[in-house]
N, C-alpha and C positions, 0 to 999 in steps of 0.2 A: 223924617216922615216915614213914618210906616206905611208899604206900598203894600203888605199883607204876603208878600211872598216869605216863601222859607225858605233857608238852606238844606237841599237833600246833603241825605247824612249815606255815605256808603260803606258797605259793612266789611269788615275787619279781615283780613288775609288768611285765607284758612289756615296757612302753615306759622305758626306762632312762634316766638320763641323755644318753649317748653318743645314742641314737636320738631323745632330742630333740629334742638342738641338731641332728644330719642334718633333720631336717623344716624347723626354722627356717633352718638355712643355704640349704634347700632354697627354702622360699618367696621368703629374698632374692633368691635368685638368679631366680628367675620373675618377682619383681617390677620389676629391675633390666632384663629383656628386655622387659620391657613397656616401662618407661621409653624403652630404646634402641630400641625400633619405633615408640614416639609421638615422638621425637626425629627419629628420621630422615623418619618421614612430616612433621614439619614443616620441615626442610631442604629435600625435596624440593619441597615445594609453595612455599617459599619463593625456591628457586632456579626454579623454574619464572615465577613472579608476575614474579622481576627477568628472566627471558629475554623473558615477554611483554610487559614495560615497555617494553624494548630494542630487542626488535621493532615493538613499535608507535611508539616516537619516531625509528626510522629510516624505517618508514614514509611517516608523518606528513612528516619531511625531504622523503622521496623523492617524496610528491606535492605537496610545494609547490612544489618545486622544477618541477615538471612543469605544476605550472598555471601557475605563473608564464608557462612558454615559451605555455602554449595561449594566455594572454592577449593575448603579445605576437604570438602569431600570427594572434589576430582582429584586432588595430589596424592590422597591416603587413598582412593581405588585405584587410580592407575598404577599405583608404587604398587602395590600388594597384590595384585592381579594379571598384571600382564604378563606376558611373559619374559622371563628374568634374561635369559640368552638371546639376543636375538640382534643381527648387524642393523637393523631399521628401527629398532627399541627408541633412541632419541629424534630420530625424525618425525616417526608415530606418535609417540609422547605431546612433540612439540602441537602437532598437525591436531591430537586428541584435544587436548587442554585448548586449543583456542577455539574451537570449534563449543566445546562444553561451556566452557567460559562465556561466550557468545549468546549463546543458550539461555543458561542462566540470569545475564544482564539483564532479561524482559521482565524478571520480576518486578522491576522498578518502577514498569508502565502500570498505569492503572487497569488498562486492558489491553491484552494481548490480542492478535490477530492472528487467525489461524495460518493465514499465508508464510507467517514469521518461521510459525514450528514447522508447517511441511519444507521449507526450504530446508532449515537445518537438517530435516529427518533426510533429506534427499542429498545435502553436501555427504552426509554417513554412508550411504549407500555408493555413494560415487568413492569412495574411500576404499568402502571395503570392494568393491569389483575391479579396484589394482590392486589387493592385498596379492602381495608373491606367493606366501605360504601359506599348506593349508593350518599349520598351528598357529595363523595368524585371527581365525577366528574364535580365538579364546579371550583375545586385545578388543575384540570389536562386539564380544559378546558382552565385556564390561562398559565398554562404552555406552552399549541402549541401555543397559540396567540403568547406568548416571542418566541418562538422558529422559526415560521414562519416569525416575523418579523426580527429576524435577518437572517436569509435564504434571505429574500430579501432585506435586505442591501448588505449580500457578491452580492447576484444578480446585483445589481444597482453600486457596485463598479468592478462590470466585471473581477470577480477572482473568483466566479462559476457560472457551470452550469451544468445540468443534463449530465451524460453519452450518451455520445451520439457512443452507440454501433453500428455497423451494422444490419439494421432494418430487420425482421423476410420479407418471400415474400408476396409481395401482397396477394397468393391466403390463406396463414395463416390465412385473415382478418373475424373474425366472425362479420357475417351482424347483430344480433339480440343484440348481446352484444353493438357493437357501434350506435347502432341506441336506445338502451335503457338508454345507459351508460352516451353518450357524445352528441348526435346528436336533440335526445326528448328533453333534459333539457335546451340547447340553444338555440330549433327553436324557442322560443318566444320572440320579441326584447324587451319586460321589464326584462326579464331574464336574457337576455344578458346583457342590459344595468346597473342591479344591478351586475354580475359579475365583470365588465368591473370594476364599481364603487368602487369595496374592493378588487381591485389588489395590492393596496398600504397600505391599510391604510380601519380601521374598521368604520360602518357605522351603524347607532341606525336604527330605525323601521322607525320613524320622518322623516328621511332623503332618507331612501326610498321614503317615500310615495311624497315629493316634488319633487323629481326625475324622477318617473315613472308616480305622477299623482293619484296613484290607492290608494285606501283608506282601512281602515276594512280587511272583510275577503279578500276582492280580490288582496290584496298586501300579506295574510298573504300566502294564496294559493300558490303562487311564490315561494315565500320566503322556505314554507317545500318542492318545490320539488326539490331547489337547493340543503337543505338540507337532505334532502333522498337521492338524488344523489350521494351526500359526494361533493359536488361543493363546499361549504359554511358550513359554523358553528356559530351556535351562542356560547360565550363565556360561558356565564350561564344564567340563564332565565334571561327575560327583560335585559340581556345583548347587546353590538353591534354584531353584525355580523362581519365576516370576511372570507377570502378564503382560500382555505385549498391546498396544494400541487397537490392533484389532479382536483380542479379547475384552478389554476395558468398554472399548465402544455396547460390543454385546451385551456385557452384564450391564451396564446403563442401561441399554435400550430395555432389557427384560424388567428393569426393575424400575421405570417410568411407565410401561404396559401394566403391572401388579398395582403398582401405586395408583393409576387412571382407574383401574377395576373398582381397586376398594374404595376409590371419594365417586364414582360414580352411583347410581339409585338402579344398574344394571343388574339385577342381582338373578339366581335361579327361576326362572318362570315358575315353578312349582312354589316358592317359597310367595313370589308375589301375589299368584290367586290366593295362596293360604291368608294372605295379608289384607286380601280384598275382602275375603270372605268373612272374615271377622268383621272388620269393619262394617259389612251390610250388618252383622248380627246384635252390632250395638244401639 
């Protein structure tokens, strides 16, 4: 008997089949990019670890290699320079060489610390103010030349450099000290020009005198008052010259002042109106 009633029909579950598996193919597929973003970040970091492996055992090479030569260039300066007589000759030696040696060893750090080199500079001075004899300053006048020269190889391989603290104010600045100190002994451009010359590397008399021109007393004039300055040192009499830490610091400092000048847009005031002026006239 048909009583007229129907069966309600209720309609079909939004999420089908088909729309599913799209969800789960979906999520593979998210999971799988994650996979290959943790993969890659570990190739990268992996190739990075063997580039600084690589880096650092060429390093590693390249300052042994390096110390080796400073080594051999403390044994061949002190043999050839010091003084050949002397009752404290093998004490001094011994006392030199470890000291130089020591020195030396920093190259191996990636960066040196400027506390590291005034120590050492300061063990030398403590050395030379017991020297007995005064021919004992021809021994210790070889020892800074070694010591300055590798000061400027860490310099030149760009793993040191001075402290570079927060500078005291302007009006700190004593006028008479730097105008006696640093200012008088390189306004004279052969001055300059011999500083300039044993930034690197020591220079006989001889080689002045082709350099600057000046001859006799008028080269030698120069020469003592970079010397009195403490700009410059001779090693020992009729020795070469060479620059001393507080000349090196000066010639930097002058020629980071030159170098700021010229990348600066500071130029002649007169050259700059002339610059403006054109400009209106275009």
């Amino acid at each position: 008997m048909n009583n007229g009633c129907k069966k309600e029909s209720h309609p079909e579950s939004p999420i089908t089949y088909e729309s599913q598996e799209t969800l789960e193919v979906q999520a593979i597929k998210e999971k799988l990019s994650e996979m290959h973003s943790d993969i890659k970040k570990v190739m990268e970091y992996t190739n990075r670890l063997r580039f600084e492996a690589a880096f650092e055992s060429l390093r590693e090479n390249y300052s042994n290699a390096l110390l080796n030569h400073l080594f051999e260039d403390i044994e061949t300066g002190l043999e050839q320079n010091m003084v050949k007589k002397c009752p404290e000759k093998e004490n001094c030696t011994s006392a030199f060489t470890a000291l130089l040696q020591q020195n030396a060893g920093l190259i191996k750090r990636s960066k040196v610390e400027d506390t590291l080199i005034s120590k050492n500079r300061k063990k030398l001075e403590e050395l030379r103010c017991g020297a007995p004899y005064t021919k004992c300053e021809k021994c210790f006048s070889e020892v800074s030349s070694l010591l300055v020269k590798q000061v400027n190889l860490m310099r030149s391989m760009k793993i040191y450099a001075e402290n570079q603290e927060q500078k005291p104010a302007i009006t700190a600045l004593e006028t008479c000290a730097v105008m006696s100190e640093i200012l008088e002994p390189v306004s004279n451009p052969q001055r300059l020009e011999i500083l300039r010359a044993v930034a690197f590397e020591t220079k006989s008399f001889s080689a002045f005198s082709e350099l600057t021109g000046l001859r006799g007393g008028n080269l030698l004039f120069h020469l003592q008052k970079l010397t009195e300055s403490g700009l410059i040192l001779q090693q020992h009499e009729r020795g070469d010259y060479m620059i001393t830490e507080k000349g090196f610091k000066i010639l930097q400092g002058l020629n980071e002042i030159y170098s700021s000048l010229q990348a600066s847009q500071l130029r002649n005031p007169k050259e700059i109106l002339s610059r403006i002026g054109e400009k209106s006239r275009i």
